[in-house]
C-alpha positions as CSV (number, residue, x, y, z in Angstrom):
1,X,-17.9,16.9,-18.9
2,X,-19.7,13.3,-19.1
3,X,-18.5,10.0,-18.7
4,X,-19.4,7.4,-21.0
5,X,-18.9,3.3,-21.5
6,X,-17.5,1.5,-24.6
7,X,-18.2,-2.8,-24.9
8,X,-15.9,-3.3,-28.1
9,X,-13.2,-1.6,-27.6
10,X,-14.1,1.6,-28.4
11,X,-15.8,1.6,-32.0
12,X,-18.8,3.2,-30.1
13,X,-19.8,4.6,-27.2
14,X,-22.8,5.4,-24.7
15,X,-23.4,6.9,-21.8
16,X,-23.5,5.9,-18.4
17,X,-26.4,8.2,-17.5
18,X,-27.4,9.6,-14.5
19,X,-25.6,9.8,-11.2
20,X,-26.6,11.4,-8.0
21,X,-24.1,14.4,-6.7
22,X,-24.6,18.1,-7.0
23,X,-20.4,18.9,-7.4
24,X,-18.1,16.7,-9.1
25,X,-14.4,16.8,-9.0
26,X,-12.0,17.7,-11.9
27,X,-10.8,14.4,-11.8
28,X,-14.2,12.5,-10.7
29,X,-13.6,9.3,-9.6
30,X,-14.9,6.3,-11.2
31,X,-13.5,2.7,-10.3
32,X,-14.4,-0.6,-10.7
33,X,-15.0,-2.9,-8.2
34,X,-12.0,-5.4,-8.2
35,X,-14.9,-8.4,-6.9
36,X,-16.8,-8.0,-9.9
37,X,-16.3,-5.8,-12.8
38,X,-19.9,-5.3,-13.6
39,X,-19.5,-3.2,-10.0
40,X,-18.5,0.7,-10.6
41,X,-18.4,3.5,-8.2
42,X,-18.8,7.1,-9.3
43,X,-18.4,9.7,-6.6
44,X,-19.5,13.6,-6.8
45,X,-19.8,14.5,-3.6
46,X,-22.1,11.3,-2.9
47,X,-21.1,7.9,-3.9
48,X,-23.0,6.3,-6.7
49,X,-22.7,2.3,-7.1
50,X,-23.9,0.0,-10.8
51,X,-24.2,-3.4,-10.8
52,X,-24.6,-3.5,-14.3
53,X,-21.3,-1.8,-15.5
54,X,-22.9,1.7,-15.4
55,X,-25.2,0.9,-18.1
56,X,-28.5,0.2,-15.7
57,X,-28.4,3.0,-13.4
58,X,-26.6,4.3,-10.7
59,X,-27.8,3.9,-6.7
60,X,-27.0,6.6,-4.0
61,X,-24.7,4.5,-1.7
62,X,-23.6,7.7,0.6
63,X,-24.8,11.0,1.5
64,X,-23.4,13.9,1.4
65,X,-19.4,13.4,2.4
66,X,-18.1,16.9,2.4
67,X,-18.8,19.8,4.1
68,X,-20.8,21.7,1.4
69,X,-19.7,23.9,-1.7
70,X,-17.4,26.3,0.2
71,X,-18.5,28.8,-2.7
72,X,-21.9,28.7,-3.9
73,X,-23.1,31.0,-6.8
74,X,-22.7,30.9,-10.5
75,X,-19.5,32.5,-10.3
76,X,-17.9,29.1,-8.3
77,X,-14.5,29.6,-9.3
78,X,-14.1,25.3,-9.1
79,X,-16.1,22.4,-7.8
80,X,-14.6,22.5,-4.3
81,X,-16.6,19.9,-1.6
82,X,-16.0,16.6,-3.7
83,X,-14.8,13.7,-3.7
84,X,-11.3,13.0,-5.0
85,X,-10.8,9.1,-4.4
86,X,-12.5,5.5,-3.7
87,X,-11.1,2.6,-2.9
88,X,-13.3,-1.0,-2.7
89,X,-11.8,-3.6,-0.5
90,X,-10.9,-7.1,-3.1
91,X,-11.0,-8.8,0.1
92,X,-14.6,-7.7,1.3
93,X,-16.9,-6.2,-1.2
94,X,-18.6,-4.1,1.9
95,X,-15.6,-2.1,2.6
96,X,-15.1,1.0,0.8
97,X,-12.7,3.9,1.8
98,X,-13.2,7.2,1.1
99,X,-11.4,10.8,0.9
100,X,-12.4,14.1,-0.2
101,X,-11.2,17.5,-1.0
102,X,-11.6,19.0,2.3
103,X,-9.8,16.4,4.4
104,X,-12.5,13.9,5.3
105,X,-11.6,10.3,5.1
106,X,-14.8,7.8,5.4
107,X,-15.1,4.3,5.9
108,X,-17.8,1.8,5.3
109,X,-17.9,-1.7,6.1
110,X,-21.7,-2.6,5.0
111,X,-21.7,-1.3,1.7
112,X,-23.0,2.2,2.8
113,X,-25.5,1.4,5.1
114,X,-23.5,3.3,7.7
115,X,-20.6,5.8,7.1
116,X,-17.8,6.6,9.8
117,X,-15.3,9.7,9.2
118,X,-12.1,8.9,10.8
119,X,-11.7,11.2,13.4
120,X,-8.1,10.7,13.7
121,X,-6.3,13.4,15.4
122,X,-3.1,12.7,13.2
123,X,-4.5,12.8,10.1
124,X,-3.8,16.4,8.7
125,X,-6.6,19.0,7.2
126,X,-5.5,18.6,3.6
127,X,-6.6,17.1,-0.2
128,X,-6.9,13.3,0.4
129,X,-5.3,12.5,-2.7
130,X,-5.3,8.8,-3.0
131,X,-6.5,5.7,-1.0
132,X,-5.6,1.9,-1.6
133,X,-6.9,-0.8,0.2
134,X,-4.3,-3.9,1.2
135,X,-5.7,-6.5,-1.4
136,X,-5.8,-9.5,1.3
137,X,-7.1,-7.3,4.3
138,X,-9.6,-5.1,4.5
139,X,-8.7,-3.6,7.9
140,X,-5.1,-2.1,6.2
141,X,-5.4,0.4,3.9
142,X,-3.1,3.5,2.7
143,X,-4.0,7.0,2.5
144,X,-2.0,10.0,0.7
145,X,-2.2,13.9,1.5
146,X,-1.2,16.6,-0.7
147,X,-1.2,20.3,0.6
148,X,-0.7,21.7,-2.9
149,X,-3.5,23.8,-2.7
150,X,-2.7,25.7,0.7
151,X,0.9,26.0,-0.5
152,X,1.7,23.1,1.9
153,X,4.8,20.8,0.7
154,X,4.7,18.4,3.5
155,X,4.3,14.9,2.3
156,X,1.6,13.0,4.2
157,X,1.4,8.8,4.1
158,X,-0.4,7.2,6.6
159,X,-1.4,3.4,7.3
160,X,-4.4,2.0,9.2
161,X,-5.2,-1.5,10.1
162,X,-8.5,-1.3,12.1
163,X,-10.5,-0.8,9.2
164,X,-10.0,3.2,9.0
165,X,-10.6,4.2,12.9
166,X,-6.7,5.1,13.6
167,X,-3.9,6.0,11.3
168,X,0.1,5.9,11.6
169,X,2.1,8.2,10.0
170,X,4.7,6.4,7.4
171,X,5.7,9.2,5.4
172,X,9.2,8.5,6.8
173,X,12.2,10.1,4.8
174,X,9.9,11.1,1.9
175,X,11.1,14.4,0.4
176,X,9.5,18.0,1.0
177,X,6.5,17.7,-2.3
178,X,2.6,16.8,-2.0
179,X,2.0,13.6,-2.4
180,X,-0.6,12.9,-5.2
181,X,-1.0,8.7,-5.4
182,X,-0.2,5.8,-4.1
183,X,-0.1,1.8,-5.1
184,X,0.7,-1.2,-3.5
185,X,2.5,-4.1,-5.3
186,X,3.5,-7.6,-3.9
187,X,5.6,-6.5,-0.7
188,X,6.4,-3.0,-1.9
189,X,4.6,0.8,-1.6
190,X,5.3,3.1,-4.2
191,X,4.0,6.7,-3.9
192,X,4.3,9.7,-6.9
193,X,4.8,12.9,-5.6
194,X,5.4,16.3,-7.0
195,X,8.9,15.4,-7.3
196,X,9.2,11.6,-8.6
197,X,8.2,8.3,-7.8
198,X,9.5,6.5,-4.4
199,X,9.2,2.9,-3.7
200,X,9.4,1.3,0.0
201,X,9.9,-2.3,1.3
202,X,9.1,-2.1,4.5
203,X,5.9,-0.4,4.8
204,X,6.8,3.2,4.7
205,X,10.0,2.7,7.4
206,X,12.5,4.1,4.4
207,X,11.7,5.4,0.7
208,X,13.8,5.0,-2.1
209,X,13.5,7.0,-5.4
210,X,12.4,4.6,-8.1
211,X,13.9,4.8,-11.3
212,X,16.3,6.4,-13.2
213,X,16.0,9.4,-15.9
214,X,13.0,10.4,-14.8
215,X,13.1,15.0,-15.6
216,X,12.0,16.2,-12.1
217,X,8.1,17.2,-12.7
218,X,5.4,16.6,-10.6
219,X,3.7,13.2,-11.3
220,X,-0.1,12.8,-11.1
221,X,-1.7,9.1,-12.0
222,X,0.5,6.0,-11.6
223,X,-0.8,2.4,-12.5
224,X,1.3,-1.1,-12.4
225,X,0.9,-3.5,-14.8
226,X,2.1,-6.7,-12.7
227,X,2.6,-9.3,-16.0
228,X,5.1,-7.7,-17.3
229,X,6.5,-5.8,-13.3
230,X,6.1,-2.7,-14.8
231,X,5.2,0.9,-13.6
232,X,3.3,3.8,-15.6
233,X,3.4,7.1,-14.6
234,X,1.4,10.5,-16.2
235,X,3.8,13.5,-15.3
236,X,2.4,17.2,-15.3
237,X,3.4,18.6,-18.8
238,X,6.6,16.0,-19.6
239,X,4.3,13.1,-21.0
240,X,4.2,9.3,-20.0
241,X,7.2,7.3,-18.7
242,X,7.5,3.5,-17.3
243,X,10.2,1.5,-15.5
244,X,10.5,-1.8,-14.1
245,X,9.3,-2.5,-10.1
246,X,12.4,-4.3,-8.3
247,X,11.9,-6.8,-6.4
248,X,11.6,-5.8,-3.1
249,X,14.8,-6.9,-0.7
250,X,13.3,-6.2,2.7
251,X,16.9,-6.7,4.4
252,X,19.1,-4.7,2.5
253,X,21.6,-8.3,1.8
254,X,21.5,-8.1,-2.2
255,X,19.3,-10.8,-2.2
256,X,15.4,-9.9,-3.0
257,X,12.8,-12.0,-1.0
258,X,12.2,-14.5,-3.1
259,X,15.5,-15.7,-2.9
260,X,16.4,-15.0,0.3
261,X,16.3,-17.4,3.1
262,X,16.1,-15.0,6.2
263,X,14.1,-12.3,4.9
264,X,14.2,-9.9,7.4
265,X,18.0,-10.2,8.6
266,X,20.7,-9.5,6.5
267,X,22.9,-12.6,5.9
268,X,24.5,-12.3,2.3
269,X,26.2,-15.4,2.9
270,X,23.1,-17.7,2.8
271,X,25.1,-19.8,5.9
272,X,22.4,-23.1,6.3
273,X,24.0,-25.9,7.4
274,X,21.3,-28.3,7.8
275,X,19.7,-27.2,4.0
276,X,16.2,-26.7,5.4
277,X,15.8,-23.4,3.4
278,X,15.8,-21.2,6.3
279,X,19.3,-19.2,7.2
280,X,21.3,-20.3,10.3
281,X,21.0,-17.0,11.2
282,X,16.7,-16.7,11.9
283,X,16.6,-20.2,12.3
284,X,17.2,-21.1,16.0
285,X,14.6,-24.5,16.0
286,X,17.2,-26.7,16.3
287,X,15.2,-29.4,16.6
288,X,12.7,-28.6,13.4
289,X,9.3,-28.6,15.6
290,X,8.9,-25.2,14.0
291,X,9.3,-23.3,17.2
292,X,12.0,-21.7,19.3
293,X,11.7,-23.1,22.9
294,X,13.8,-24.3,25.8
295,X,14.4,-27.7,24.0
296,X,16.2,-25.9,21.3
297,X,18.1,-23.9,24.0
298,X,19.1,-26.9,26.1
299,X,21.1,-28.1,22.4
300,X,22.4,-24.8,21.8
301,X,23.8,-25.2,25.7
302,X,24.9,-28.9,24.9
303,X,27.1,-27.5,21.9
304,X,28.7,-24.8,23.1
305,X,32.7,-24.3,22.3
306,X,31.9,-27.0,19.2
307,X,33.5,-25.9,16.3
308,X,33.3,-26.5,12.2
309,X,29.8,-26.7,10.7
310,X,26.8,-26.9,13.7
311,X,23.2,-26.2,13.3
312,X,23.5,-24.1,16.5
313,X,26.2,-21.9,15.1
314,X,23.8,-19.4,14.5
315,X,26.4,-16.5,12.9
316,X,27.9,-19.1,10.8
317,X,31.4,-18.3,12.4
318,X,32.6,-21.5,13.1
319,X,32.4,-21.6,16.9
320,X,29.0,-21.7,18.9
321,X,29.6,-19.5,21.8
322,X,27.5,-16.9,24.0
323,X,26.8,-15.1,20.6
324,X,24.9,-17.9,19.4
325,X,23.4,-18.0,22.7
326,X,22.0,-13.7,22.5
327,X,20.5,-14.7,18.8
328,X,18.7,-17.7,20.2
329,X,17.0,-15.6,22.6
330,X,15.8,-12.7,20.6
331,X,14.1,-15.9,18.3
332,X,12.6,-17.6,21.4
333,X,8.8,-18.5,21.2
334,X,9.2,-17.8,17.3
335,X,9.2,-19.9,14.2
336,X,12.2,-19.9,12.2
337,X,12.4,-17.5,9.2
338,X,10.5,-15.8,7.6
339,X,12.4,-17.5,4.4
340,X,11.8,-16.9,0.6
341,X,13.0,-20.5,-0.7
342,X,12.1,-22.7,2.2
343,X,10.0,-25.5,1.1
């Protein structure tokens, strides 16, 4: 096959010419960089980078990332030793992850100057299937594993955040299927699988399946179109489907983020009796110097047994008492919050 580049929409159409790789991938990627969109990367099994939107060349960036053809001849029965995905950092257009069909995940951080394979001992021998790179730091980035091809069904997620050097396995409660993508939106992961689509809100610590009516078939490309909150998915053999993101609701209180004024501790009641957007119950400043600290304690002390409304009644239960006095703790040398609608 060739790839080639369309300015108006598609009325006509040109190559992108030459690119340096001797095997390329059934599904070869080819990105843009999301600091400039005259930036592409094409990868074979060496990583090709355009500044001029593919239309002035290509530049070797990498060499060779795999391991080799694993079978050479005219008779190859598939371009095996390629690479299957690249991910350019928004936050640092040096950084550039990068996975292949033998299990080799690379990192750059000077624009391919110098290449590092993670040599993490976690990180399994499979199909790296997808990498994204946290939009706002370039040190976290996710990477998916699917075992499809070695009749392998474990899903594989993991999370770094030192740049690509050590990886934590957040695959969690995800279902027995091979994972095949992964995109990051606002607070929220979503990951397609061979089974569905599964959304987390707190980084990989639980998966929910996202969406409803959804046949059960592998799906195999997944893109989010953020004006409009919306997810697209491209199944194997049952056609294209979309459904709206939720907003993510990291406690679990029926209240999503945005509206929620303790965002990590469940409190459906919204309890904040001195209105400074953050809940009673992750707000022990007392004394609104935006930390927790022994000043704050000494008032909690002073108020103890007062009942009816009291900033120090913490668990909003009309009394301040020792309870009051364990929450306080577990805040001290903290902020309040986090909150969603303080100002």
């Amino acid at each position: 096959g060739s790839c080639r580049r369309s300015t108006d929409g598609g009325e006509t159409t040109s190559s992108i010419g030459s690119t340096t790789s001797q095997r390329r991938n059934w599904l070869t990627p080819l990105v843009f960089d999301p600091n400039d969109p005259a930036i592409m990367y094409y990868a074979g099994n060496i990583v090709n980078r355009s500044v001029s939107g593919g239309a002035g060349g290509w530049a070797a960036i990498s060499p060779e990332l795999t391991d080799g053809d694993p079978f050479p001849g005219s008779d190859e029965p598939y371009p095996f030793g390629t690479i299957t995905t690249v991910a350019p950092a928004a936050s640092n257009g040096n950084t550039l992850y990068v996975g292949t069909d033998d299990a080799k995940l690379w990192y750059t951080h000077d624009l391919g100057v110098n290449w590092t394979q993670s040599s993490d001992p976690d990180l399994p021998n499979r199909w790296v299937s997808r990498i994204v790179v946290d939009p706002t730091d370039a040190s976290v980035a996710y990477a998916t594993y699917s075992g499809f091809r070695n009749g392998d069904n474990t899903p594989y997620v993991f999370k770094t955040v030192d740049g690509g050097a050590n990886w934590d396995d957040i695959t969690s409660n995800l279902p027995q299927a091979p994972v095949n993508g992964i995109a990051l939106y606002n607070d929220s992961l979503i990951i397609i699988n061979d089974g569905g689509v599964y959304i987390s809100d707190n980084d990989g610590v639980t998966w929910d399946f996202l969406g409803t009516g959804l046949p059960n078939v592998p799906v195999m490309d997944l893109r989010v179109h953020a004006p409009t909150n919306t997810l697209h998915i491209a199944t194997f053999g049952r056609g294209m489907w979309k459904t709206t993101i939720p907003a993510p609701d990291f406690d679990d209180d029926g209240l999503v983020n945005s509206a929620d004024n303790c965002i990590e501790v469940a409190n459906p009641d919204q309890c904040d009796t001195n209105n400074d957007g953050f809940g009673n119950l992750c707000d022990g400043d007392l004394d609104n110097n935006n930390i927790v600290n022994t000043f704050d304690l000494n008032l909690l002390r002073s108020a103890m047994g007062s009942t009816g409304s009291n900033d120090a009644d913490l668990d909003c239960n009309n009394i301040v008492n020792s309870f009051d006095l364990t929450l306080m703790r577990n805040m001290f040398g903290k902020p309040p919050g986090p909150s969603g609608v303080a100002p």
